[in-house]
N, C-alpha and C positions, 0 to 999 in steps of 0.2 A: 713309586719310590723316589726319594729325594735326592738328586745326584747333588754331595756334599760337596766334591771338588770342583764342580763347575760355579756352586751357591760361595766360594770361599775367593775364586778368581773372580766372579764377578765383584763380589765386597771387597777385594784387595785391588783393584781396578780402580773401581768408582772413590775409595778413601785416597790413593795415591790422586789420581784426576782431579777431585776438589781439591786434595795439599798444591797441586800445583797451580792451579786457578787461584785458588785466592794468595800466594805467594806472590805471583808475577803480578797482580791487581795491587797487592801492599806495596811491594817493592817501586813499584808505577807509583805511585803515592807519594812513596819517600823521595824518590827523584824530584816529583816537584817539590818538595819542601824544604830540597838541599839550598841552603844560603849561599848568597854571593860569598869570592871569598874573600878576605882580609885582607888589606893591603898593610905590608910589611915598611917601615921606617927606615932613614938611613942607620940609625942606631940600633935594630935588629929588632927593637918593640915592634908593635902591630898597633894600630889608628887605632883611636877610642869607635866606638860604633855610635858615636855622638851625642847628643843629648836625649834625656828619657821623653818618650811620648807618653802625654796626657791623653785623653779622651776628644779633648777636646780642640786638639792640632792635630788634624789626619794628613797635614803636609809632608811627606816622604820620599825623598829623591829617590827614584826607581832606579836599583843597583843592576837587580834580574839574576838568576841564577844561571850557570854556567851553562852553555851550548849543548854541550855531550852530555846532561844533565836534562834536559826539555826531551831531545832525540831518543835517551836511555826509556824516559816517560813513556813515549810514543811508540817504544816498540815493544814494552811490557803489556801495554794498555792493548795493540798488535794481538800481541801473542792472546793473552787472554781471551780474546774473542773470537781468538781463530779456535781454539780449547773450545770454546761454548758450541759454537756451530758447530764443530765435528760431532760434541758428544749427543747435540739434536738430531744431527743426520745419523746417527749408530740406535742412535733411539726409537726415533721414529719410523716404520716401516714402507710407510707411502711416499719417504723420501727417497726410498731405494730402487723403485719402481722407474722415478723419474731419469735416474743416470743410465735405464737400459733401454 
C-alpha cells in the first residue's frame, strides 16, 4: 500500500527545495548584473552614461558594480551549493554511512 502522506511531503519538499535553489542561483545572477550606479550632477540631473557603443569600440572605462553587490553574489552562489550538497547527502545513502 502506498503511504500518500509521506508521497505528498516528499513532493512538497523536493518542489519548495528546487524553488529555493534556483531562486538564490537567479538572484546571484542579478547581483552581478546590477550596474554601477549614476553619478548625480550639481543641478540634481544624473551624467549621460556617455556616448553609444558600436561594435566596433569595445573601449569601456570599468565602472564595476557595487561591493555589497559582488559579496550579495557570492553568498547566494554559497547558499545554493550548500542546498545541492545537503540534498546529495539526504539522497544518497552511502553518504550516511560515512558520518558514523
Amino acid at each position: 500500500m502506498i503511504d500518500w502522506l509521506a508521497f505528498l511531503t516528499v513532493f512538497v519538499a523536493s518542489l519548495f527545495s528546487a524553488c529555493v535553489v534556483v531562486a538564490l542561483y537567479s538572484l546571484g545572477i542579478r547581483f552581478l548584473a546590477m550596474p554601477a550606479p549614476r553619478v548625480r550632477q550639481a543641478d540634481g540631473s544624473f551624467a549621460p552614461n556617455g556616448p553609444a557603443r558600436d561594435e566596433e569600440d569595445d573601449d569601456v572605462e570599468e565602472v564595476g558594480r557595487p561591493r555589497w553587490a559582488t559579496i550579495s553574489a557570492n553568498i547566494c552562489f554559497a547558499l545554493s551549493v550548500i542546498c545541492v550538497i545537503v540534498g546529495i547527502y539526504l539522497i544518497v545513502p552511502a553518504l550516511h554511512a560515512l558520518g558514523s
